[in-house]
C-alpha positions, 0 to 999 in steps of 0.5 A: 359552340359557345356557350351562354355567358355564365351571368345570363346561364345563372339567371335562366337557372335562377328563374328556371327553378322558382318556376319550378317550384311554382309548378311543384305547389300548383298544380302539385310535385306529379305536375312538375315530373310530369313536365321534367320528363317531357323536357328530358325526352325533349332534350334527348330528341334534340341530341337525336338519342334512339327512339327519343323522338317517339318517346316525345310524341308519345308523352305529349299524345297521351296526356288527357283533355284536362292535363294538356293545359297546365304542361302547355303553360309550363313552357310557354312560361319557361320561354318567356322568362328566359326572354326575360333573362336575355332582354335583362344581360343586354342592359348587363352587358352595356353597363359591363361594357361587353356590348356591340352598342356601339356608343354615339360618342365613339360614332362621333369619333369613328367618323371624324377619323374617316374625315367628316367635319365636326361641324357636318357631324354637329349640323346632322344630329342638330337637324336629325329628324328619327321618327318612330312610329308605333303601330298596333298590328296584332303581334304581341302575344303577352298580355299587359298585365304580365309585360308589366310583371316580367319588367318587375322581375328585370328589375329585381334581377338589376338589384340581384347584380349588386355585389354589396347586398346583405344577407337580408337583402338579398333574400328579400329581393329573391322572395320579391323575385318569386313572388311575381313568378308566382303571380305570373304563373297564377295569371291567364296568360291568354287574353279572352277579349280582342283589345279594342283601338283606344285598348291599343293606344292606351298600351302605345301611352304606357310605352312612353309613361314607363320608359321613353319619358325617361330614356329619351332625355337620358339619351338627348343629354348624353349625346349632347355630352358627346357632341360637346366632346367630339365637336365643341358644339351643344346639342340646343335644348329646341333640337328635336332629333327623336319623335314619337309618333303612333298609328294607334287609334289613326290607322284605319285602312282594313280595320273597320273598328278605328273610326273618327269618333275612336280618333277623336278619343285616343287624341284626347286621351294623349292630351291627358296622358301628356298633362298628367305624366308633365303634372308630376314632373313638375312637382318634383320641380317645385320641390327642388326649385326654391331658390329666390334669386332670378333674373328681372323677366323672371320676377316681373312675371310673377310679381316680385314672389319671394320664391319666383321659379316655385310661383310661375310654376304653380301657375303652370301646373294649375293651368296643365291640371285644368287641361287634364280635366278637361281632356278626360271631360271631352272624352265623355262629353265632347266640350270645348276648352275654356282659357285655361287649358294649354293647347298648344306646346308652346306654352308648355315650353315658355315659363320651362325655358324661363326658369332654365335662362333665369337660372343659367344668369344668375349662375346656378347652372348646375341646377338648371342642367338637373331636373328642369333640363329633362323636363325641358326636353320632354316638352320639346320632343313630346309637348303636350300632344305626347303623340303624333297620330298619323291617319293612313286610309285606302286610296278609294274611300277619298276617291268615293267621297269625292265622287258622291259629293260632286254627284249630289251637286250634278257635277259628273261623274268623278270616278269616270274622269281622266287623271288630268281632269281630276287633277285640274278639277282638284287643283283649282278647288284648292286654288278657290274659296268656295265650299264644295261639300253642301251644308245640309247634305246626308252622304253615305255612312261611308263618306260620312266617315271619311268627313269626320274623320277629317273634321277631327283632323282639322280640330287639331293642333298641328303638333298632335298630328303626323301624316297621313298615309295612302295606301293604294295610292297611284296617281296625284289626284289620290294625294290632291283628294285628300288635301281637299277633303281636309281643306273641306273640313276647316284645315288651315294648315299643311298635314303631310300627306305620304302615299304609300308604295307596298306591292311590287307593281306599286314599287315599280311605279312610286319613281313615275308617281313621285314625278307626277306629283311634283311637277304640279306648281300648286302641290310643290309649293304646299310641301314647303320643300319636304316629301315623305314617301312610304316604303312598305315591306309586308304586301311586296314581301308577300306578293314576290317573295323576300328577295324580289321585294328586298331589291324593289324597294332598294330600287324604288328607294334610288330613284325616288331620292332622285326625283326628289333632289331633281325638284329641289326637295328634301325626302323622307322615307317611312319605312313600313318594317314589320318584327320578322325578316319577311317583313323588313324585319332585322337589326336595325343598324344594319338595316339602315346602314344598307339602304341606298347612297343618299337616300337616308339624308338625317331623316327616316321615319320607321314602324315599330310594332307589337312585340318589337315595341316592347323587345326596343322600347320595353325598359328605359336602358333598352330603349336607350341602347336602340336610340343609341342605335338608330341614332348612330347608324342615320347619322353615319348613313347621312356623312359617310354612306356606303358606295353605289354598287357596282354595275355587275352586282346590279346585274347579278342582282337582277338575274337572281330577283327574276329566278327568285320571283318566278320560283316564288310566285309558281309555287304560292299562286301557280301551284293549286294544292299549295293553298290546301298544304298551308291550311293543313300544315300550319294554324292559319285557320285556328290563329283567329282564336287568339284576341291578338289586336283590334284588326281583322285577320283578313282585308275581305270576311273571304278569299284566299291567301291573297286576302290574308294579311301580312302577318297572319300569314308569317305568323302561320309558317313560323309556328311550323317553323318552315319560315317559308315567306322569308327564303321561298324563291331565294332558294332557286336562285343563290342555288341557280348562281352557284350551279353556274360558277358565280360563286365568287362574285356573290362573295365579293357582293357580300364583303362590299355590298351592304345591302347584299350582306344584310340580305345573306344575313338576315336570311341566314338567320331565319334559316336558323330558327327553321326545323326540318323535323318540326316541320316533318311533324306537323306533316305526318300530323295534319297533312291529307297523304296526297299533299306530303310530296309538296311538303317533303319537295319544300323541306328539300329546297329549305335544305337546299337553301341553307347549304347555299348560305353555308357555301356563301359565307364559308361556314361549317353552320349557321350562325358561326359568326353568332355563337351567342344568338346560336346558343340562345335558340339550342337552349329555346329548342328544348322548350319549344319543342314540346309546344310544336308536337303539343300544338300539332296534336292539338290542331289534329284533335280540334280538327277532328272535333269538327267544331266541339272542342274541349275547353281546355284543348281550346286554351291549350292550344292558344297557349302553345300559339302564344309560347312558340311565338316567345320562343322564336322572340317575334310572330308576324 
């Protein structure tokens, strides 16, 4: 097996030793032999040397209630620091490069090559519109106070590659080095308190503040270089082919604690971002812009100032001060702007793009393509909102609303009516004048809610908002409700509003909604020829299993994209992925570059949460590299999709769905010990102790595994390591279609089929990270006896599993074609293993307990959740 590159093997070394060293001065040197010996007898286990396994066990069983915290640390802190290392050689190799980022000015060629005219290649990118969204489900395990520590130490690393240091410097960067290891190693890594949603948006800004602010300019002049060489066409400075875009503070839907007064703030707290992060850079602009030559428009403006670009700026940053206090003042306060606060971005923009003209006309070019050009740009893609937030709430709370207005007005009864009826009711109150929610009306704390929150929306520039998602939606009136409960609510002009599609039951229907929808006259003219259309990968996932979902929503996505080219409009799809493949989860490229023909069309919205914000968008160059990414693999989607499959993969695709379905579906809601055996096996039950988000684990305070969301329930498997939501059912059927001699058929979907390929890899690669021995552990640990058949009956059919993919792609092992990312997760083996056997002994000891566990079992406990889930690089 490959080896690590030497590079990043000498950073793990490197990092791995101050780490050490660390745990030799606190807690002390029989600390540090104590956790040697449990990573040898860890790394003996992996090489399965005689008795290495018990020896493990033993050594992790016999530690006391107050040495199990410190030795817990010590790995979970190991593995973060060797993501750190991996995280840092990406950037290495793309400067080096040695990358499989492929750069956009070689797409650009590539595709020219193959056919596709610089002026289509010139008009994609231009019109391009790639929206990330963040959102803050509960995945990020790291605390902020050590992200920021850890992207010190990347830097520190940058600064270690030079090869022209002296002696000095290179100790100071070394003793710079450690000293953030040291603190790392000194803080808590747990956070105690649940982050409330402002606590979340706030995180969302910081993102932007440390990385995006530099990254998106440096990438947008990159590839305007590119599209210059390639096409002979500028990238204009207006073009806005990335946004950002939040659910931060705006998603509501089963999170009780996102209300509109919290809306209201994180809006506000944007705004203030926004000013304060364009404040400095326009003070750099003074500094640099003294040149008193300017064109006639430039000078009039300021009156004929001796230093005119300084003058009109000075203006401009008098008036962003002013919107800055008076953003943290309504925070507090609530009050209105007066005249001099900026509202709208394009005020921002105007006086920027007055000094580039001037600038350009009086032939001082090279200066206006410096600073003033990325600030330019900032302005265009962030304006003075800094983010769009999106709103998503449930499809009944508008419906509710709805009904107890018309109610109180002794109008019928709304929620009785027929879609037609509501539809007509609908349609015409929008085609009115009249006011239909009364102005001195006490509604329910309920509907009052959804008013407010409307009422915040309408405030609004229509810059600083996104879309608004419904999830549950299933017939027009659900997206006609809400556009009038806006309307109700002083909006003047037209939000987007994107119903979402997530179950298998809703995938299946989203074609029949979609047509439903855009056969109403009124509603089509409202959209201005654009529709968005959310596609969502966790519930369908988790309702069908992996594979079912994975070919419904490339269904649903086909014959969406045909019902919106048949009414003349253009589609988007939002597509709600989440960091693992039970989610939608995979590279990105890949990902795109297998969705259906024409479905892509230079336009994609994307989630982007948690943990995966920050392995993205955590640096500026790697948040370059995944703009690189996304940016290459739409534009090729859109010029040069791949072909529609064939009819016989089609139907072998809907052979092995079915199988895939029913093998899921009889074990997870057929099987009546299946619910006891997840409960038993994994932390499900424990995962609420850890403060990971501001959302409830569960939809409903109780139920079952129905009720539980998404990502708690992969994040519940994948601390086992029996990864079951990603292979389940597809385990039957690739096994099913071999037994009957199709062997060669899946083959030749795999070679030709993107889609295909993309399903076998990302499931090969989740089959790697699981661990038949991890998973018989936590078993023999925590599982009542009665229930062990089940377990050992799901081992084997993860065996199973992993000999079909093998047999598939004609490999010895898994990950043949990945010896990197293979030998990347061997070296995080010896790490997490000692954090699966503490983890289990741990939930056995808490369970025993019976609800009077130690302090430090508690902590420790937490540390090996937080741990395991850096080690497998992702959680829910």
């Amino acid at each position: 097996m490959t080896e690590l590159h030497p590079a990043l093997r000498e950073n793990v070394r490197l990092l791995g030793e101050i780490l050490g060293d660390c745990i030799r001065e606190k807690p002390g040197p029989e600390w540090f032999e104590r956790v040697e010996e449990v990573r040898q007898a860890a790394k003996s286990d992996r090489m399965q040397e005689s008795g290495s396994g018990q020896r493990l066990g033993e050594l992790l069983s016999s530690l006391t209630d107050d040495q199990l915290v410190p030795v817990t640390r010590a790995f979970n802190q190991f593995l973060n620091l060797a993501n750190l290392a991996e995280q840092y050689h990406g950037i290495r190799r793309h400067r080096d490069e040695e990358t499989t980022v492929e750069p956009v000015r070689q797409t650009l060629a590539r595709l020219a090559r193959q056919g596709v005219s610089p002026e289509r290649l010139h008009e994609c990118i231009r019109d391009m519109r790639l929206e990330f969204v963040l959102t803050a489900h509960p995945t990020e395990v790291a605390r902020r106070t050590l992200i920021m520590k850890y992207d010190e130490m990347s830097a520190c690393l940058e600064r270690l590659d030079r090869d022209d240091l002296l002696d000095e410097e290179l100790e100071a960067e070394t003793a710079r080095l450690r000293q953030l290891i040291t603190q790392a190693w000194n803080t808590d890594e747990i956070r105690h308190e649940r982050p409330t949603a402002v606590d979340e948006a706030r995180w969302g800004f910081a993102v932007i503040e440390n990385s995006l602010w530099e990254a998106l300019p440096d990438f947008l002049n990159q590839l305007d270089g590119a599209l210059w060489e390639e096409t002979g066409e500028r990238l204009p400075l207006s073009a806005n082919p990335i946004r950002i875009a939040s659910w931060m503070g705006g998603d509501r839907d089963g999170n009780p604690n996102v209300t509109s007064e919290v809306t209201r703030e994180v809006l506000l707290l944007s705004r203030w971002m926004a000013a304060d992060l364009f404040l400095r850079d326009l003070q750099r602009l003074r500094a640099e812009l003294s040149m008193w030559e300017a064109t006639p428009e430039l000078q009039e403006r300021v009156g004929g100032h001796r230093e005119p670009y300084r003058a009109l700026l000075s203006e401009l940053r008098d008036r962003l001060s002013a919107t800055r206090d008076w953003a943290e003042e309504a925070v507090r306060h609530n009050v209105a702007p007066d005249d001099r606060v900026l509202l709208n971005s394009a005020d921002l923009i105007e006086p920027l793009q007055l000094c580039y003209d001037s600038l350009r006309a009086c032939g001082m070019e090279s200066v206006a393509e410096g600073p003033l050009r990325d600030t330019l740009r900032r302005a265009y893609c962030f304006g003075l909102e800094l983010i769009r937030l999106d709103i998503r709430q449930e499809a009944s709370r508008h419906t509710q609303a709805i009904a107890e207005i018309l109610k109180h007005l002794g109008m019928g009864d709304y929620e009785s009516w027929s879609e037609a009826d509501r539809q007509a009711f609908l349609i015409k109150e929008l085609e009115g004048a009249r006011p239909l929610v009364p102005r001195h009306w006490e509604p329910s704390p309920e509907t009052r809610e959804v008013l407010d929150t409307c009422s915040v929306i309408a405030r609004q520039t229509p810059e600083a908002l996104g879309s608004y998602v419904i999830s549950m939606a299933a017939q027009p009136s659900d997206v006609l409700s809400v556009i009038l409960l806006l309307r109700e609510c002083g909006m003047s002009h037209n939000m987007r509003i994107v119903p979402l599609f997530e179950t298998l039951k809703d995938l299946e229907y989203a074609p029949q909604a979609l047509t439903s929808l855009l056969e109403l006259d009124w509603y089509r003219q409202y959209t201005g020829g654009q529709q968005e259309v959310m596609i969502g990968y966790s519930d369908s996932a988790k309702d069908a299993g992996q594979m079912m979902a994975a070919w419904a929503q490339y269904q649903a996505q086909e014959q969406l994209t045909d019902v919106a080219r048949r009414y003349g409009v253009h589609l988007t799809l939002f597509h709600g992925r989440g960091g693992t493949v039970g989610r939608g989860g995979g590279p990105a490229n890949q990902a795109i570059l297998s969705q259906p023909p024409g479905s892509v069309n230079g336009s994609l919205r994307v989630t982007e949460q948690g943990e995966m914000i920050r392995f993205k968008f955590g640096l500026p160059r790697i948040a370059h590299q995944s703009l690189t990414l996304y940016t290459s693999a739409v534009l090729e989607a859109s010029v040069a999709p791949a072909p529609d499959p064939a009819p016989e993969w089609r139907e072998t695709m809907d052979h092995l769905t079915q199988e895939a379905v029913q093998s899921y579906r009889a074990l997870v809601r057929d099987t009546p010990e299946f619910v006891t055996y997840f409960r038993q096996a994994t932390p499900e039950q424990e995962l609420g102790k850890l403060a990971l988000g501001s959302r409830p684990a569960r939809r409903k305070p109780t139920g079952g595994v129905e009720s539980l969301r998404a990502i708690p329930w992969i994040f519940a498997w994948t601390q086992m390591r029996l990864m079951l939501p990603a292979w389940l059912g597809s385990d039957e059927a690739l096994g099913n279609a071999l037994k009957a001699g199709h062997e060669d058929q899946l083959k030749e979907m795999i070679r030709h089929w993107p889609f295909f390929r993309t399903h076998v890899d990302m499931l090969e690669m989740v089959l790697a990270k699981a661990d038949l021995r991890i998973v018989h552990y936590y078993e023999q640990k925590m599982v009542e006896p009665e229930l062990r058949p089940l377990g050992e009956n799901l081992r084997e059919r993860l065996s199973a599993c992993v000999e079909a993919v093998k047999r598939l792609k004609g490999q010895t092992e898994l990950l043949e074609d990945q010896p990197g990312f293979a030998h990347s997760m061997k070296v995080r083996n010896t790490y997490t293993d000692p954090l699966h056997y503490l983890q289990a002994e741990l939930l056995h000891r808490d369970r025993e307990a019976a609800g009077r566990v130690p302090e430090n079992v508690e902590k420790a406990l937490k540390v090996t959740m937080a741990g395991i889930a850096a080690g497998m690089r992702n959680t829910g």
